[in-house]
C-alpha positions as CSV (number, residue, x, y, z in Angstrom):
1,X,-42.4,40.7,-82.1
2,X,-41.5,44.1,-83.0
3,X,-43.7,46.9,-84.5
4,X,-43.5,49.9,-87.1
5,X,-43.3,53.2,-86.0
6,X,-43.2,56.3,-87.8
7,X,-43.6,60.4,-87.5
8,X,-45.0,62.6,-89.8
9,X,-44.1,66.2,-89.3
10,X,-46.2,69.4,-90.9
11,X,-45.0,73.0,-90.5
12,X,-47.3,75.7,-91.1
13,X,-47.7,79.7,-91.5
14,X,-48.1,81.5,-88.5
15,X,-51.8,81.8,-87.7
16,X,-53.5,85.0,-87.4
17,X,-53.5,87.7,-84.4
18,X,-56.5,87.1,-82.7
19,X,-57.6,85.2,-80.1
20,X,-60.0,83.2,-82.7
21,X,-60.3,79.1,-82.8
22,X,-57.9,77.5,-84.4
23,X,-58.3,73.3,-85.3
24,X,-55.7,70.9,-87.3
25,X,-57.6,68.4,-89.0
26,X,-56.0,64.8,-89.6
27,X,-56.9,62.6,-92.0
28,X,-56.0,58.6,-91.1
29,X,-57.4,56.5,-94.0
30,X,-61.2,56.4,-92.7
31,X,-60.5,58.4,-89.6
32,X,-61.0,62.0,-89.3
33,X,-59.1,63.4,-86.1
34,X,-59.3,67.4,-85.0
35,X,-57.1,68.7,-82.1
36,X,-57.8,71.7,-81.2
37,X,-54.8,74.5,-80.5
38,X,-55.5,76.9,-77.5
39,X,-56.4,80.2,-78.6
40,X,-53.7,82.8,-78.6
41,X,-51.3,80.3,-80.2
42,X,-49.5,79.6,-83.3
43,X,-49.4,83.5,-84.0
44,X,-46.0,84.7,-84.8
45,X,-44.3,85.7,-81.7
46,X,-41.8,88.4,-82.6
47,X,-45.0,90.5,-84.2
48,X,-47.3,93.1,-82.1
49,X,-50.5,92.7,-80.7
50,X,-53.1,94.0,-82.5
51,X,-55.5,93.3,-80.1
52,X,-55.4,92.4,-76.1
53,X,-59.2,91.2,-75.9
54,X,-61.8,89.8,-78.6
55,X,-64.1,87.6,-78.9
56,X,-66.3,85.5,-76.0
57,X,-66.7,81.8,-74.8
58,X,-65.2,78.5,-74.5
59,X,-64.1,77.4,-78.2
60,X,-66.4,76.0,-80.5
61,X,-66.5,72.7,-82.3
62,X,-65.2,72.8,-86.1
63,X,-67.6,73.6,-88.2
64,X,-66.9,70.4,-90.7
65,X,-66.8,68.0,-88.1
66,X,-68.6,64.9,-89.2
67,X,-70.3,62.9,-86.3
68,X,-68.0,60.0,-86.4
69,X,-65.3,62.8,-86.7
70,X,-62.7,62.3,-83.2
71,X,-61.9,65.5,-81.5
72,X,-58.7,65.7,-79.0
73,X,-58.3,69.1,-77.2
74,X,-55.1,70.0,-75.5
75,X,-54.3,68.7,-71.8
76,X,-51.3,71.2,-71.0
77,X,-49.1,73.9,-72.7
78,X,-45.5,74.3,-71.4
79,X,-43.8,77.3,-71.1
80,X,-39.6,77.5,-71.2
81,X,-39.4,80.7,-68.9
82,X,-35.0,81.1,-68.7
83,X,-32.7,80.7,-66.2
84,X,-31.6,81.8,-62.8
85,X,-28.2,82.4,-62.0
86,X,-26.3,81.3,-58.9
87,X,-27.3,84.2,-57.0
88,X,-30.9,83.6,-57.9
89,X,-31.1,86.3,-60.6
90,X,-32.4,86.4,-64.2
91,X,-29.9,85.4,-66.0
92,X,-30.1,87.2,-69.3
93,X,-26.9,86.2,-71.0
94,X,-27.4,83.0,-72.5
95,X,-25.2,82.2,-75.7
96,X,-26.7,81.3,-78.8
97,X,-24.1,78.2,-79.8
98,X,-25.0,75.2,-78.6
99,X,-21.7,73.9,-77.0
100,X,-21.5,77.3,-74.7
101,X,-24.9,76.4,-73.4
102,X,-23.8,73.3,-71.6
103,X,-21.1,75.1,-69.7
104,X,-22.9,78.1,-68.8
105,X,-25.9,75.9,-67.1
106,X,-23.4,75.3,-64.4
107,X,-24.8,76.5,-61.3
108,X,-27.8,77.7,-62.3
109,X,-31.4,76.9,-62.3
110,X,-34.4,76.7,-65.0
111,X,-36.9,77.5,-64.4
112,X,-40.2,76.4,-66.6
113,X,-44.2,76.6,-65.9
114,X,-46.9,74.4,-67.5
115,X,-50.6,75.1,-67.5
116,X,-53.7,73.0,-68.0
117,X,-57.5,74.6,-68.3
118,X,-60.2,71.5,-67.7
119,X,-62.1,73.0,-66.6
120,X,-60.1,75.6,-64.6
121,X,-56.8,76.8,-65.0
122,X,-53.3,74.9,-62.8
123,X,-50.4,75.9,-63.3
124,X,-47.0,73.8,-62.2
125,X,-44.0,75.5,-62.2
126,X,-40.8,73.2,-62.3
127,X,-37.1,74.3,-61.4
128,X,-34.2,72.0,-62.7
129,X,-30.6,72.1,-61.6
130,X,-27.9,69.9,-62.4
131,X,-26.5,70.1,-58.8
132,X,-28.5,66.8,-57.5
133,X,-29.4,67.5,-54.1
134,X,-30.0,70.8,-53.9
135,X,-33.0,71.7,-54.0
136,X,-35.6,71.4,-51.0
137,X,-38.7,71.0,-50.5
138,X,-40.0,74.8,-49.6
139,X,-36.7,76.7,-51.0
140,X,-36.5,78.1,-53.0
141,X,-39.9,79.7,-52.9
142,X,-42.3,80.2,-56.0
143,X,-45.6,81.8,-56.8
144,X,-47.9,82.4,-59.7
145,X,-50.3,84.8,-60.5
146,X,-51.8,86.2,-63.8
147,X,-53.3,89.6,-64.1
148,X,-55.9,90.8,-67.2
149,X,-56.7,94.5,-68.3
150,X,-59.0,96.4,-66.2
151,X,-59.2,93.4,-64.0
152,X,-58.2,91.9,-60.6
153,X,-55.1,90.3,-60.2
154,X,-55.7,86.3,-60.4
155,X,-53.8,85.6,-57.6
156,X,-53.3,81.5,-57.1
157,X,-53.2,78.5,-54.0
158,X,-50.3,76.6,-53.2
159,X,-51.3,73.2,-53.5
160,X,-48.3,70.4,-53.3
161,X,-44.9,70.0,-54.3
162,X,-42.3,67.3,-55.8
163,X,-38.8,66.9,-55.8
164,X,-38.7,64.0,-58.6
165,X,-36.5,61.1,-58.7
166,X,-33.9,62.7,-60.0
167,X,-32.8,64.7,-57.1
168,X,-32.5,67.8,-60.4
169,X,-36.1,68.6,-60.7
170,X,-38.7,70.5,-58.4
171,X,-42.2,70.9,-59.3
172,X,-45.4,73.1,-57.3
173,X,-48.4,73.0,-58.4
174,X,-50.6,76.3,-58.2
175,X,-54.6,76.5,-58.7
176,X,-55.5,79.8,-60.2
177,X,-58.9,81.5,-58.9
178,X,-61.4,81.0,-61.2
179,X,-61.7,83.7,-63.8
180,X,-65.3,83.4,-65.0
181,X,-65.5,86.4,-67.5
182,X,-66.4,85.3,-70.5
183,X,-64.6,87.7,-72.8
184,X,-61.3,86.1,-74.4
185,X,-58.2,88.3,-73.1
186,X,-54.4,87.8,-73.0
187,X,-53.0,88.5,-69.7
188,X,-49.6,89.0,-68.1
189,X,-48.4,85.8,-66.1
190,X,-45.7,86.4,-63.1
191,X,-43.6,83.8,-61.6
192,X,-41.9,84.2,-59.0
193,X,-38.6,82.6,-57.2
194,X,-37.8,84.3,-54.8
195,X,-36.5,87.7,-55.3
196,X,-36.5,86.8,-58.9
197,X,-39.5,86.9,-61.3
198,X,-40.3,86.4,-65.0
199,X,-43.3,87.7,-66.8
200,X,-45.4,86.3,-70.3
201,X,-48.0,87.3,-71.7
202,X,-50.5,84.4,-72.4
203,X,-53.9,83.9,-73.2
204,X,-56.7,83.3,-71.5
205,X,-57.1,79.8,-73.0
206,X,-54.6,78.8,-70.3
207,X,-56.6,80.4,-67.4
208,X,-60.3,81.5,-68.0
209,X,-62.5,78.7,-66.7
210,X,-64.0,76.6,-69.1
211,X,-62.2,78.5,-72.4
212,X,-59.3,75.5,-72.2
213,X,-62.2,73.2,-74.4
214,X,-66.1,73.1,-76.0
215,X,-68.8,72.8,-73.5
């Protein structure tokens, strides 16, 4: 017996430039649902940064939340960081049509990275090629590290590795040292493959222990 299924998509402004707590509140006849977005996101992200650090703490519950009120914070945030070429370089001439993009993925690699905070920050960076079969198990290498202002580098442990199903995809997993400072900071994440390496800023939502959801 089949079911119904249907989406409902919102778009909204970009949120402010701060590293402030941000919910999205749902509404479901008598449920009331809040998920929380990680700090540092939904700003725009072609604008400056007016500031690198601000504010303290894990985030705090909504304000308006109800008792009976559910609250759902996030379990990962996934980073698209570009491509390697076939020599293992940044590639940095992507085209913008669609159609080129499937022809110019030939022989090289993506490369992507996806955190989660609960209570401590992981990172998992994946590499995809459409070559089946060729990637290995320790090669190519990665690593991960994160450093914050007038801080020491957060350097991270190796802790396993997948080559999926699909003989395309790679993923290692990374567990960052804890960062136990309380103030809220972005910070500049490197990945490395290799020779090659890509670098984001990102907040310390992703990374600071406990700031990924309330305590």
């Amino acid at each position: 017996m089949g079911g119904a299924y249907c989406s409902l998509i919102s778009t909204f402004d970009f949120l402010p430039d701060h590293l402030g707590d941000h919910w999205i509140r749902v509404r479901m006849s008598d449920r009331t649902v809040w998920f929380l977005v990680p700090y540092g996101f939904g700003c725009d992200p072609a604008a400056r940064f007016t500031e690198v650090a601000g504010g303290s703490g894990p985030p705090a519950f909504p304000d308006r939340r109800a008792p009976e009120d559910e609250v759902v914070v996030w379990s990962e945030v996934e980073l698209d960081l570009g491509w390697l070429d076939a020599s293992g370089k940044v590639a940095t001439d992507e085209p913008k049509e669609l159609e080129d993009v499937w022809k110019w993925t030939a022989g090289k690699t993506h490369v992507s990275v996806a955190f989660s905070n609960q209570p401590g920050g992981e990172g998992r960076v994946t590499l995809y090629r459409e070559d089946h079969g060729s990637l290995r198990r320790t090669m190519p290498r990665t690593t991960l590290a994160v450093a914050t202002p007038g801080e020491a580098v957060q350097f991270s442990s190796f802790e396993t590795s997948e080559l999926h199903g699909d003989s395309m995809r790679r993923s290692d997993w990374f567990g960052l040292h804890p960062r136990t400072v309380e103030t809220r900071t972005w910070g500049l994440l490197r990945v490395t493959v290799e020779e090659a390496a890509f670098e984001w800023a990102i907040p310390g939502s992703l990374f600071t222990w406990t700031h990924g959801s309330p305590q």
